[in-house]
Structures are given as structure tokens and as C-alpha cells.
VEXDREN-2710 file (C-alpha; in Angstrom, 1 decimal):
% VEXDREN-2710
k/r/px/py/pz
1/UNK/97.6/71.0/88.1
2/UNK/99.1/71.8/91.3
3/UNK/97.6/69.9/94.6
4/UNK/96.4/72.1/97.3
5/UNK/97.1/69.9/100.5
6/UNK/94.1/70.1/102.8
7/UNK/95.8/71.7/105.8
8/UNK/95.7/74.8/103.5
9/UNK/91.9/74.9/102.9
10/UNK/91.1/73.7/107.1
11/UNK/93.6/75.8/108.5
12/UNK/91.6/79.4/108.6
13/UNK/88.5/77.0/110.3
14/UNK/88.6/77.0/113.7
15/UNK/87.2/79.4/116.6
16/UNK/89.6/81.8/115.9
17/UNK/87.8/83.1/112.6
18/UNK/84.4/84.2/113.8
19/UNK/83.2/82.3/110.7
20/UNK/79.5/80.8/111.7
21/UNK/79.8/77.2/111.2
22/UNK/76.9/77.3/108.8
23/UNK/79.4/78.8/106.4
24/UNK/82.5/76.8/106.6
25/UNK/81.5/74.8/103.1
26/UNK/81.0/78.3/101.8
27/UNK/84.3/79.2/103.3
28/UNK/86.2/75.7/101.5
29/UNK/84.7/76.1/98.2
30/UNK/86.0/79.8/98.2
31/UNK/89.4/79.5/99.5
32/UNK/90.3/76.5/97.3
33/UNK/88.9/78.2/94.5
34/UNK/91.0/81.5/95.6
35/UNK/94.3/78.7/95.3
36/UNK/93.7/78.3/91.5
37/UNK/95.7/80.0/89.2
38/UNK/94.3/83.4/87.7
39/UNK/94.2/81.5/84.0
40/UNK/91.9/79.0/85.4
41/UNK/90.1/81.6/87.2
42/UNK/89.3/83.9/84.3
43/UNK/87.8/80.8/82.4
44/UNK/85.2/80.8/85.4
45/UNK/85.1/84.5/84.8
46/UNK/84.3/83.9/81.0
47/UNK/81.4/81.7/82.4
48/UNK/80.3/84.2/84.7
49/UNK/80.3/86.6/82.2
50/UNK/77.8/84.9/80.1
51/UNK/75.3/83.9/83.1
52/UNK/75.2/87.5/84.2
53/UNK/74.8/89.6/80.8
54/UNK/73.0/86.7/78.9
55/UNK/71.2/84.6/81.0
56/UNK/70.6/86.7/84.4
57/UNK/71.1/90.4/82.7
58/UNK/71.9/91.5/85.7
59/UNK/71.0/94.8/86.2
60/UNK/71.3/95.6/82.7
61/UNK/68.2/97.8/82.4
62/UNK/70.2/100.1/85.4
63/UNK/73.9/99.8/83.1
64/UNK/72.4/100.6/79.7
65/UNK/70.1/103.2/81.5
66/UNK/73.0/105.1/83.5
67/UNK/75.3/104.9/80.3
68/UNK/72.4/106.5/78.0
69/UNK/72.0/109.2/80.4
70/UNK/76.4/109.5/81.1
71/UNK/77.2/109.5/77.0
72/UNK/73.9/111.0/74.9
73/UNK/76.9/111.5/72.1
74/UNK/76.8/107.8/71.6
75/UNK/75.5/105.6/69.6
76/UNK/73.2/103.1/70.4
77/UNK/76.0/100.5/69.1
78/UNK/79.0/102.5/70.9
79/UNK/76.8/102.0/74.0
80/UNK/76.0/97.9/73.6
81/UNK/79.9/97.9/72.8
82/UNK/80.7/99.3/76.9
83/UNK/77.9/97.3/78.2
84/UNK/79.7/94.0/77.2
85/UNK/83.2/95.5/77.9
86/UNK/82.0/96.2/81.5
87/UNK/80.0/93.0/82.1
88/UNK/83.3/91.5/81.2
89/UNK/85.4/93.3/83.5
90/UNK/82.9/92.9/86.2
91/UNK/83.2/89.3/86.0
92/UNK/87.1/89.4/85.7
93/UNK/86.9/91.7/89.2
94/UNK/85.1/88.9/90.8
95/UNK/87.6/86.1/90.4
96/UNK/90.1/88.7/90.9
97/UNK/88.6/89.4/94.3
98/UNK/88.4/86.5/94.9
99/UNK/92.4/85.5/94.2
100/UNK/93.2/88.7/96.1
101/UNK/92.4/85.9/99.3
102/UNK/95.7/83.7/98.5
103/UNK/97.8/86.0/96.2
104/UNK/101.5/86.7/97.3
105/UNK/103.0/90.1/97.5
106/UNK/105.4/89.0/94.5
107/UNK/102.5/88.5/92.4
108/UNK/100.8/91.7/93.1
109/UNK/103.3/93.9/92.5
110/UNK/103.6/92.2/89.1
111/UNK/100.3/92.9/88.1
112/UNK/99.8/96.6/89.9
113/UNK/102.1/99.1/88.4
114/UNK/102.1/102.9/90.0
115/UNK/103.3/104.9/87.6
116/UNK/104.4/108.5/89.5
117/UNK/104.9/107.0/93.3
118/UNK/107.1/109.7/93.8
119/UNK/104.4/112.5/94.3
120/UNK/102.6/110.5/97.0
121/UNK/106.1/109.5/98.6
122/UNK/107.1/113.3/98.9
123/UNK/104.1/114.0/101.2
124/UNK/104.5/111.0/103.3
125/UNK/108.5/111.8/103.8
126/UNK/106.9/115.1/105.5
127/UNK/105.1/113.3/107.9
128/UNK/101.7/113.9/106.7
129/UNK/98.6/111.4/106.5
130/UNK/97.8/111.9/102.9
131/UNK/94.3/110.8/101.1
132/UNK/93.8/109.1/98.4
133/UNK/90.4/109.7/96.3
134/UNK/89.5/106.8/94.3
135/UNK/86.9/105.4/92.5
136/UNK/85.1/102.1/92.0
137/UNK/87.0/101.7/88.8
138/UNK/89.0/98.8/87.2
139/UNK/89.6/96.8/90.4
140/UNK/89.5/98.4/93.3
141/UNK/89.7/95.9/95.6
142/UNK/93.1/95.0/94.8
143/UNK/94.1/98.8/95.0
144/UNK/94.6/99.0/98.8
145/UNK/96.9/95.8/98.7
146/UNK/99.0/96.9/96.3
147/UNK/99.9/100.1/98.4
148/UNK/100.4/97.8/101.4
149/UNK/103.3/95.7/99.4
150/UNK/104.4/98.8/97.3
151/UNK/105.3/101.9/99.9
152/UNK/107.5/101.7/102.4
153/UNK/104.9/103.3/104.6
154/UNK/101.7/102.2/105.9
155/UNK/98.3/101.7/103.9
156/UNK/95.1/102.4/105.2
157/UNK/91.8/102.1/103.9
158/UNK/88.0/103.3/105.1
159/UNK/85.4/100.5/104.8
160/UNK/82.1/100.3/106.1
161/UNK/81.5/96.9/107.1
162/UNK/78.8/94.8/105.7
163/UNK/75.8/93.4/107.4
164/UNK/76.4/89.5/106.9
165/UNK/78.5/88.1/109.1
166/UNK/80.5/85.7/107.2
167/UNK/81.2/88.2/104.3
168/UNK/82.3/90.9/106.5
169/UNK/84.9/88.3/107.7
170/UNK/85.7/87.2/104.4
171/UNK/86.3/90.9/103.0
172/UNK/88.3/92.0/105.9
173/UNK/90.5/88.6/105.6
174/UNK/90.9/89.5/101.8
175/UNK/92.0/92.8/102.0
176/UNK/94.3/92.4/105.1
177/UNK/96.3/89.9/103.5
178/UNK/98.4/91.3/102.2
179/UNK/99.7/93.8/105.0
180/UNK/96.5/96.5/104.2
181/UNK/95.0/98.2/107.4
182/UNK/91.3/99.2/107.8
183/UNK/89.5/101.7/109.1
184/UNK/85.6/101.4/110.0
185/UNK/83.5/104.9/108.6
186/UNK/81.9/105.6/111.6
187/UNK/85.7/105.4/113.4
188/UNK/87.3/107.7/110.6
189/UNK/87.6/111.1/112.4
190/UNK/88.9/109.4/115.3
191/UNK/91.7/107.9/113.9
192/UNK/92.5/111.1/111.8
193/UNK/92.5/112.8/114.9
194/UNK/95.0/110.5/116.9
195/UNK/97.1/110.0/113.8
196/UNK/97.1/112.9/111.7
197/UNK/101.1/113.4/111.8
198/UNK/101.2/109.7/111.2
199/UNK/103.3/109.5/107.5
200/UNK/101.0/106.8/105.9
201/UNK/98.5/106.9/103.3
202/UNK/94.1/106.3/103.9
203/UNK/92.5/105.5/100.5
204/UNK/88.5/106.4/100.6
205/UNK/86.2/105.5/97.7
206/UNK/84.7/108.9/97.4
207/UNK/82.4/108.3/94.2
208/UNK/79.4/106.4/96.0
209/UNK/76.0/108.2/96.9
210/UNK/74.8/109.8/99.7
211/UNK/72.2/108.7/101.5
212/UNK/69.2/111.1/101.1
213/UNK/69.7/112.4/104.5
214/UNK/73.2/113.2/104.1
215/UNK/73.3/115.4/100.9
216/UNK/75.1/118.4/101.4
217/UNK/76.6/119.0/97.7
218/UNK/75.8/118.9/94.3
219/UNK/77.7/119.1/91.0
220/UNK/77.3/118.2/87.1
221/UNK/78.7/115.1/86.9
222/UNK/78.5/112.9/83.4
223/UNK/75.5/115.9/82.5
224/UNK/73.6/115.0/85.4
225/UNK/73.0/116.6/88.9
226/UNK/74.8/114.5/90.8
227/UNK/75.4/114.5/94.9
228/UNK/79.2/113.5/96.1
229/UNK/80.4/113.0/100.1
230/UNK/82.1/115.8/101.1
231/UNK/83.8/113.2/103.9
232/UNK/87.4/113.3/102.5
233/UNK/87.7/116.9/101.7
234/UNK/86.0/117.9/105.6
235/UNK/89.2/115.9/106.8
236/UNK/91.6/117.4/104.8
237/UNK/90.6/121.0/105.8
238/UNK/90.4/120.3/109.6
239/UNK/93.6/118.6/109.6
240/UNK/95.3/119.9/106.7
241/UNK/95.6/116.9/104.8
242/UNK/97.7/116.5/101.5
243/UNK/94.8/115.1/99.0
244/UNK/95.5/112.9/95.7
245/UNK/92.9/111.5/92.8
246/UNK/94.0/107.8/91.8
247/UNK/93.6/107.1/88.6
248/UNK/93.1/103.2/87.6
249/UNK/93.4/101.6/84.6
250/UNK/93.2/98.6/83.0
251/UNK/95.9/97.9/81.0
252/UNK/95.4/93.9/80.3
253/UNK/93.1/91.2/81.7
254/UNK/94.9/90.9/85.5
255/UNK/97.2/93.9/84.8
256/UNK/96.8/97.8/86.1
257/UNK/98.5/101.0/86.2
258/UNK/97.6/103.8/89.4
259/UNK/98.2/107.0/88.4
260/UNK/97.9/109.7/91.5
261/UNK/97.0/113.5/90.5
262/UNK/97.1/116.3/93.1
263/UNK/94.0/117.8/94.6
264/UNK/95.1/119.5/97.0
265/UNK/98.6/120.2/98.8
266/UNK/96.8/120.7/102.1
267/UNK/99.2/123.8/103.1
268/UNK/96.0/126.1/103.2
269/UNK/92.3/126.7/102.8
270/UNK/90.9/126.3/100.1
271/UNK/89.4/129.5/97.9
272/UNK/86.3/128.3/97.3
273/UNK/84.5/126.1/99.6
274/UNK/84.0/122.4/98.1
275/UNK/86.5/122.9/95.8
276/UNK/88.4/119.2/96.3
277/UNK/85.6/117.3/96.0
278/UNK/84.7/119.4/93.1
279/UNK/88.4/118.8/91.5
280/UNK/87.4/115.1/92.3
281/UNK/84.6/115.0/90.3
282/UNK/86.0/116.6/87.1
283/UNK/89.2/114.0/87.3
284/UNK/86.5/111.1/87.4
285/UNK/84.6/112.2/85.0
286/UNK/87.7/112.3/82.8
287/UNK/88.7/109.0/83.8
288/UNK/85.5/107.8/83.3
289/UNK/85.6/109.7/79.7
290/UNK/89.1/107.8/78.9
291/UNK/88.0/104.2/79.9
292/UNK/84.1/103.9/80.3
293/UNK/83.7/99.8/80.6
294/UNK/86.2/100.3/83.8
295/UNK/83.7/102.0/85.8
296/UNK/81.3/100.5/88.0
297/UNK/77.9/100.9/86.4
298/UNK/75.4/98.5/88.4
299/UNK/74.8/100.8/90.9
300/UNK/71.4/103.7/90.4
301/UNK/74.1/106.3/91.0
302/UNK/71.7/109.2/90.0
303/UNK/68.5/107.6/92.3
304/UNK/68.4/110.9/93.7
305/UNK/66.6/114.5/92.4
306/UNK/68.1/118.1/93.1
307/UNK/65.9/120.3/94.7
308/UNK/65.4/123.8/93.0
309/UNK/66.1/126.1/95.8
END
């Protein structure tokens, strides 16, 4: 077994890292886990796998709910067969997220394979910002950094930064590793605005929920009535914004493939209002359709009720 020399685990431990001191054991025992190899991490994943479907059932009553209501079609053993496929992924994005902290560009762009680059590079040669529409599929956290060591151009990403301190610090060390830039929500139309001839790329996660408050449209999504963010497509329109879907897939344990499909080409309006994130939500849902145990299912993704009217 390789020897991590000390220096490595202290180094990031010091006033510089805004890292309450409360946390630095926290800190250790994640970063020298982080410096194991990915076969000894996935053993802890198999672990963690059985604690949180067997022991804990985390959230299972919320997986096995939201896939009952995503796949009636199913089976009752076609659905128990996802649930553990999922739970298994889930734990193998854990340890994965956690890797992401001291992996090398070399070993990402082994394991991250984009499979038609070329329709996301003829935008950016342009000049144009172009969005990305993903998902919380396969591993999405490693998504972002494999952009950063793939293109030739920059990679953004839209975050909204998390409450506790210490994790907020950890997330924004581990997915600026590797050369990734990050944009706060609340600051996204103000960068847009100041870089919108900028040739990069900005990957938003458009598939989480709305807050009550902030529901504005509906769709049938997975037979339900379901409420999307209309965030990306708002950008595109006002600055005329090239839009792709990214498609990931898992194609082994630790290995992905990115596919990007166009949404929109950002030369004019739209026909029908809504209509990219509409074109959004029919490509996840066939995503979600091919590979159902890559999606993220812990999360009460239907915990709101349309309206009549």
C-alpha cells in the first residue's frame, strides 16, 4: 500500500482554508481517505451500500415510492431490482466524490469519456457561452471536472452554496481541483451578462424542484405533473445562448460516457414559449427510461400539487 507522507494530509490546514478548527479531524480523515486508491474505495462503498439500504434504509420508503409512481409498467420485482442497483450506485458516487478531492487530470480523463465533443466545440469556436442541461444522474459531480481537463476552453458550473461552513469549503475545494470554475445562483445573471461573448461552457443541474414560491411551469414528467426551473432557458433567450442536454451514463463501476444533444441553437426565439425546458424534460425522461438506477431518486421530487386553474 502506498504511504501518504503527512505533509500531504496537513498541507490544506492552515488559515488559509477558512476551515473551522473544530473540523480539521474531519478534514484529515477525508483527505487521506480521498488518497486511497478507487479499488480500495469502492470496498468502503460496498460497506456503505449495505448500511444504507439494509441497516439505515435510507430513504427507501421515498425511492421505492417515487419509482412506483415513475414506472406503474413494472413489476414489483423489476422495481426491488433498480432500488438496489441505485443504492449501489449511490454509494459508489460517494467515494467517488470523495476521490474527485485528490484525483489527477490523467485519471479523469480515463474514466470520463465524451463521446460527440465536437457539437459543443462548434459553438464555443463561435464565441458563444453555451449551456449545458444536466441532470443528477450517474455522477454528476465529477461531470464539471472532466470538462475542465477535456476542452480547450473554459468550464463553468452554477452552484448554490451550502449552509455549513466546512462543507461548503470542502465542495468548492473538490470541484475546483481540477481547473473547474463556479458560479454562485444568486450571481448567475450577472456573470451571463458580463461574459455572454465569452467562448466557454456553464453546466446547470436543471432537474431539481422549485421551491413553492418559484413555480412558474409545469409538464408530464415520468406520468406525473411535475414543476421544472425555467432558469437556463430565461438565459438562453435573453442572451441568445446555444443550449445542449448531457446525457450521463454509466458504463462500468468508475467509468462514464457524456453524451451532449442539442436543445436549442440559440440563433432565434423560440415558437413556443417554454419550449427548452420542455425539450429538457422529454430527453431526461428518456434518459431516465434507458438507465433508471443512474438517477438520483432520494429526493421527494413530486412534493408539490398542480393547481387546476
Amino acid at each position: 500500500m502506498r504511504v501518504v507522507p503527512l505533509r500531504l494530509l496537513l498541507l490544506p490546514v492552515n488559515k488559509h482554508t477558512n476551515i473551522p478548527p473544530l473540523y480539521y479531524p474531519l478534514w484529515l480523515l477525508l483527505k487521506g481517505l480521498s488518497l486511497l486508491p478507487l479499488s480500495m474505495l469502492y470496498l468502503l462503498a460496498d460497506f456503505l451500500y449495505f448500511v444504507i439500504y439494509f441497516v439505515l434504509g435510507y430513504r427507501k420508503k421515498v425511492v421505492l415510492n417515487n419509482l412506483q409512481r415513475a414506472f406503474p409498467e413494472k413489476s414489483p420485482e423489476e422495481i426491488q431490482q433498480i432500488t438496489k442497483a441505485f443504492y449501489r450506485q449511490f454509494a459508489d458516487v460517494i467515494v467517488e466524490t470523495l476521490k474527485l478531492l485528490s484525483m489527477d487530470a490523467a485519471e479523469m480523463a480515463r474514466r470520463i469519456t465524451f463521446t460527440n465533443q465536437e457539437l459543443l466545440d462548434d459553438f464555443v469556436q463561435q464565441g458563444k457561452t453555451v449551456i449545458t442541461m444536466g441532470s443528477h444522474s450517474s455522477n454528476w459531480e465529477w461531470v464539471l471536472s472532466a470538462g475542465a481537463v477535456q476542452f480547450d476552453f473554459p468550464a463553468y458550473g452554477v452552484y448554490k452554496p451550502l449552509n455549513n461552513a466546512f462543507f461548503e469549503n470542502f465542495m468548492l475545494r473538490t470541484r475546483s481541483k481540477l481547473g473547474a470554475k463556479l458560479i454562485k445562483m444568486k450571481d448567475t445573471l450577472r456573470d451571463f451578462a458580463a461574459n455572454r461573448n465569452t467562448p466557454r461552457v456553464v453546466a446547470m443541474l436543471s432537474d431539481q424542484t422549485p421551491l413553492k414560491s418559484e413555480i412558474t411551469f409545469w409538464t408530464t414528467f415520468l406520468h406525473q405533473d411535475t414543476p421544472f426551473y425555467e432558469g437556463a432557458e430565461k438565459l438562453a433567450n435573453k442572451f441568445g445562448l446555444p443550449v445542449l442536454f448531457l446525457d450521463a451514463h454509466r458504463t462500468s463501476r468508475g467509468h462514464y460516457t457524456l453524451t451532449f444533444e442539442l436543445i436549442s441553437d440559440g440563433k432565434k426565439d423560440p415558437a413556443e414559449p417554454n419550449s427548452i425546458t420542455e425539450t429538457f424534460a422529454r430527453k431526461l425522461e428518456a434518459a431516465i427510461r434507458r438507465h433508471p438506477a443512474d438517477y438520483l431518486w432520494t429526493h421527494k421530487r413530486w412534493k408539490h400539487r398542480k393547481l387546476e386553474g
